[in-house]
C-alpha positions in Angstrom: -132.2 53.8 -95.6 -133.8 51.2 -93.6 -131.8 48.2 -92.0 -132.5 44.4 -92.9 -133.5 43.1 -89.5 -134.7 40.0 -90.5 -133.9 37.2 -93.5 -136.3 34.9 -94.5 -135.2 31.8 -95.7 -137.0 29.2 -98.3 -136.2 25.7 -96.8 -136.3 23.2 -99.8 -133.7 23.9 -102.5 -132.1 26.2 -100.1 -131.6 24.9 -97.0 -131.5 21.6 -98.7 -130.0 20.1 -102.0 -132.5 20.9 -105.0 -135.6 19.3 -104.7 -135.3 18.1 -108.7 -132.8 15.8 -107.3 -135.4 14.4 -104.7 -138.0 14.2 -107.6 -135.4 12.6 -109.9 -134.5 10.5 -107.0 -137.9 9.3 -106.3 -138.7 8.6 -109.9 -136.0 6.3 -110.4 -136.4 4.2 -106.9 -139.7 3.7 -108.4 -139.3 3.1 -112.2 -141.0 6.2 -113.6 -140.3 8.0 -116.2 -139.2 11.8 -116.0 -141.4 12.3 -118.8 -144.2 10.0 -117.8 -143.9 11.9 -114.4 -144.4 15.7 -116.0 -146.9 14.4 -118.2 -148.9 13.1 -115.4 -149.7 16.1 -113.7 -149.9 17.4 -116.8 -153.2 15.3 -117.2 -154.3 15.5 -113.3 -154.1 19.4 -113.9 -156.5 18.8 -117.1 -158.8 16.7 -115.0 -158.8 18.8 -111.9 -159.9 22.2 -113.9 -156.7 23.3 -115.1 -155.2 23.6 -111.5 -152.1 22.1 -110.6 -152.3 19.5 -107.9 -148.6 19.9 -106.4 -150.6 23.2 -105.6 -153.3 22.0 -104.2 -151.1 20.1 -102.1 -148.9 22.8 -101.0 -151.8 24.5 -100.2 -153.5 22.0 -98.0 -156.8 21.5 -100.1 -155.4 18.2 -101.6 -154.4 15.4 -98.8 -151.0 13.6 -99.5 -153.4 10.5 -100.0 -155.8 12.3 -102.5 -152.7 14.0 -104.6 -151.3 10.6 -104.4 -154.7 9.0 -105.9 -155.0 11.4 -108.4 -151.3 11.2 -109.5 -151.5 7.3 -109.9 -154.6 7.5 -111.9 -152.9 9.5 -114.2 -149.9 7.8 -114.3 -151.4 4.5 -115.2 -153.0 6.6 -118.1 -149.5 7.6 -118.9 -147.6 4.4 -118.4 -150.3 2.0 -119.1 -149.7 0.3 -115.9 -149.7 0.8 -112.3 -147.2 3.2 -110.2 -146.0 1.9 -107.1 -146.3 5.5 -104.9 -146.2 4.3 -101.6 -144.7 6.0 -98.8 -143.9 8.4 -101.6 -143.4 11.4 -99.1 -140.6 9.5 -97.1 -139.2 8.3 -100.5 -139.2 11.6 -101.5 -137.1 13.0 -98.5 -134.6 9.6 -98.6 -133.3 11.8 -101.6 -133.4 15.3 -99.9 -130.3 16.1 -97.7 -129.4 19.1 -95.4 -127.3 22.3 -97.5 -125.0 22.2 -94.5 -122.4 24.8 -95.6 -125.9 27.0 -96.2 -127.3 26.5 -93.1 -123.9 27.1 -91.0 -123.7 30.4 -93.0 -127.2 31.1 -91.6 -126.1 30.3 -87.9 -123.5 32.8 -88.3 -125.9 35.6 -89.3 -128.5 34.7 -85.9 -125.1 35.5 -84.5 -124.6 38.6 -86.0 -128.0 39.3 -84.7 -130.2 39.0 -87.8 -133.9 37.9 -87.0 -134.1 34.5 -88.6 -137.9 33.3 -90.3 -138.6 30.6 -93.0 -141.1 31.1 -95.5 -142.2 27.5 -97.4 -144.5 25.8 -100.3 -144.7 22.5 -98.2 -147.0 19.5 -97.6 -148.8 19.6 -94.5 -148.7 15.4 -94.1 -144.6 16.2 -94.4 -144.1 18.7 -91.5 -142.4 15.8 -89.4 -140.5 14.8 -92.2 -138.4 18.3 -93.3 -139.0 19.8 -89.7 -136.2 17.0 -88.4 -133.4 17.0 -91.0 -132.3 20.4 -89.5 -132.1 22.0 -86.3 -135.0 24.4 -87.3 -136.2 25.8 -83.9 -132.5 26.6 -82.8 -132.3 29.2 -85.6 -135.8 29.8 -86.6 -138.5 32.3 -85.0 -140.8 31.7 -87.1 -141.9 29.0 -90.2 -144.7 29.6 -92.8 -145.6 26.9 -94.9 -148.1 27.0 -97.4 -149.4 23.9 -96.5 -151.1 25.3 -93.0 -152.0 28.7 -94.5 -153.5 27.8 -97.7 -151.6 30.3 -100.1 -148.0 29.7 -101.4 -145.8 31.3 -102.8 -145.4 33.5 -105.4 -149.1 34.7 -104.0 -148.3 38.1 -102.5 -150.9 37.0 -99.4 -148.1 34.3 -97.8 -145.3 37.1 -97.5 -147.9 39.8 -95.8 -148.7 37.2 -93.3 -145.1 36.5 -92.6 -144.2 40.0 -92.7 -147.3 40.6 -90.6 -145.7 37.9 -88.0 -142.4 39.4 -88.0 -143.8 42.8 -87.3 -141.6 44.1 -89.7 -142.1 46.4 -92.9 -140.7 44.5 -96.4 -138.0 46.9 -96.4 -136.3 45.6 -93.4 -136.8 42.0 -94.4 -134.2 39.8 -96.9 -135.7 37.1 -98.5 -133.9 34.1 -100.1 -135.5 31.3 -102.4 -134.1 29.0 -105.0 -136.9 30.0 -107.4 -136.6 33.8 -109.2 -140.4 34.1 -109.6 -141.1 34.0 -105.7 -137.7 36.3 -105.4 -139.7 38.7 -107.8 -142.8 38.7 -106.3 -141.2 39.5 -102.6 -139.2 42.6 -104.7 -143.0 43.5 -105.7 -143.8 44.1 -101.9 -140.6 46.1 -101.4 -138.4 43.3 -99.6 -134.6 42.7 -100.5 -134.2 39.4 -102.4 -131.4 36.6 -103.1 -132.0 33.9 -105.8 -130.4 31.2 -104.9 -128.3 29.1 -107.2 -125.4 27.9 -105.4 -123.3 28.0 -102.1 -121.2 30.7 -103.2 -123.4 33.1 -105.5 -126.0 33.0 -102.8 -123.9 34.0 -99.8 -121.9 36.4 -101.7 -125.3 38.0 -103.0 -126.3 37.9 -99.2 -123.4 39.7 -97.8 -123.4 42.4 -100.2 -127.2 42.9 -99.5 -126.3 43.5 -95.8 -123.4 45.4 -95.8 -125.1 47.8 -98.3 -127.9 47.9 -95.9 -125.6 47.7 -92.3 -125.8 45.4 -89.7 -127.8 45.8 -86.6 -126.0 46.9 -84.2 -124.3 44.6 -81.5 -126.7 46.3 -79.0 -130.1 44.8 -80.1 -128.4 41.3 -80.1 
């Protein structure tokens, strides 16, 4: 059986409170509808080809000030009147705050002597935004995020590279995310994966994961 070595950590919705809340957040500070808001990239996607432009964002194809443009075109279709998106990245992350009880639980595994990595859909304009909430480079060895390497997640391509990075086969990897399709897709390649949903059900799901696979041994720490 092989030993997890490594665990590989979304960062928003994980290692933060849920990003829907940030969303919610953001739609309320500026007086836009849930609805309206959904809809909206619902007509963007229609205009850009079918192809959502969050993902084009994630991915680095779409700027934050293109995305941003195309979204308040849309939403004026929607709302019949303009949006007010400014700074809408920092309003965004005014409503994102640090999952501390997650990320102390993470500390303790670095100290157990678990190889630490984060794997993340991101913005590339937002790196200094999310990259300062936490002590990332403390725990970290490495980050992905979508936004620099052009593929995101569920795409089987952004786990090879991080995999690839580690130096590590998928079976020796754990990999947690607060969305089950991108924990099914790293189960495709043959790495452990937790599903986040809470506090608790995660870091239950997490120790029982590791102990069924053992801990490195206090020798490689």
């Amino acid at each position: 059986m092989t030993r997890i070595e490594a665990i590989v950590s979304d960062f928003g919705g994980v290692l933060t409170t849920p990003l829907l809340d940030a969303f919610v957040g953001l739609q309320e500070r500026r007086g836009i509808p849930l609805e309206a808001f959904g809809a909206a990239l619902a007509r963007a996607a229609a205009d850009n080809g079918g192809v959502n432009p969050l993902f084009e964002l994630e991915t680095g194809r779409l700027t934050e000030a293109q995305f941003v443009a195309a979204l308040g075109a849309a939403l004026r279709e929607e709302l019949g009147r303009e949006a007010d998106l400014a700074r809408f990245g920092e309003t965004f992350f005014e409503h994102l705050h640090p999952n501390d009880e997650l990320f102390a639980f993470m500390r303790t595994l670095h100290g157990r002597g678990y190889r630490m990595a984060i794997l993340t859909n991101n913005v590339r304009e937002w790196e200094p935004l999310w990259r300062t909430m936490l002590p990332i480079d403390e725990l970290f060895e490495l980050v992905v995020d979508s936004g620099f390497e052009g593929v995101r997640k569920p795409d089987p391509r952004i786990y090879e590279v991080t995999l690839d990075r580690l130096g590590l086969a998928p079976e020796a990897t754990l990999f947690v995310d607060d969305t089950e399709v991108n924990c099914e897709a790293a189960r495709a390649l043959g790495m452990q994966a937790v599903w986040f949903r809470s506090n608790a059900q995660a870091i239950g799901e997490i120790e029982r994961t590791l102990a069924q696979f053992s801990e490195p041994s206090r020798s490689q720490q």
